[in-house]
N, C-alpha and C positions, 0 to 999 in steps of 0.2 A: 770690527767685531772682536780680536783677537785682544784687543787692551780691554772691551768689556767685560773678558771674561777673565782676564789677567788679574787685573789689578783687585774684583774681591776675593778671586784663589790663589793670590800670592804669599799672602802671611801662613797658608796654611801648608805650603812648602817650602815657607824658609826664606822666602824672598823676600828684601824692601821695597815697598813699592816707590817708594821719595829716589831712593838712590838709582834704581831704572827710569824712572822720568827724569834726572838728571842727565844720563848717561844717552840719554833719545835728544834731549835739548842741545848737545853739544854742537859743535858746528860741522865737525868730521862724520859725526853720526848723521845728521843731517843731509850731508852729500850722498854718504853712503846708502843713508834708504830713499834719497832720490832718484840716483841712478839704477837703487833694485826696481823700485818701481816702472822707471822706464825703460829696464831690459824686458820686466813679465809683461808689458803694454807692447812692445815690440815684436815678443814672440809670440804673442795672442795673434797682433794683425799676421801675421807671417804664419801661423795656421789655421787662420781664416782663409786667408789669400791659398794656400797650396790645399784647401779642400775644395775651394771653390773652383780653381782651375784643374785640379784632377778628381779624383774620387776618393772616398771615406776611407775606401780598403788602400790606399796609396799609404794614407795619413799612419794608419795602423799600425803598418811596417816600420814608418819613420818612429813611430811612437812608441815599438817595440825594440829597436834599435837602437832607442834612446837610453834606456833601462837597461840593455848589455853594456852598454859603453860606462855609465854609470858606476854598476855593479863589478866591471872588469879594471875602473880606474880605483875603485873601493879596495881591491885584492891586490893591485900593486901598491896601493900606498902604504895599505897593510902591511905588506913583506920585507917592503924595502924599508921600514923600519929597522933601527939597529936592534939587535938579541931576536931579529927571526929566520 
């Protein structure tokens, strides 16, 4: 869905669309949105599976937890930036 809406609003920010179908076709590119996919397919089953075996409001916390760790790794890599 994401390349159908790409590729006709791409010219109109700026982007080639030839040169990002290149850079998707490569063979490193390749691997790497192979194994993105099979991380988000893993972590799908694996909060299917821990809703299924606990409860929603379990899931929540995890889900909520996930977003501080997130947001907390966002503000150290900020910082630890050099000039901050």
């Amino acid at each position: 869905i994401g390349l159908l809406l790409y590729f006709p609003l791409a010219p109109s920010i700026g982007e080639v669309p030839s040169e990002t179908w290149a850079q998707i076709r490569s063979a490193s590119m390749m691997v790497y949105l192979s194994l993105l996919v099979m991380l988000f397919l893993v972590v799908g089953v694996f909060n299917i599976t821990a809703t299924a075996l606990t409860s929603s409001m379990t899931r929540n916390i995890w889900k909520n937890l996930r977003s501080a760790v997130v947001w907390t790794m966002g503000v150290i890599i900020f910082y630890s930036r050099e000039g901050h």
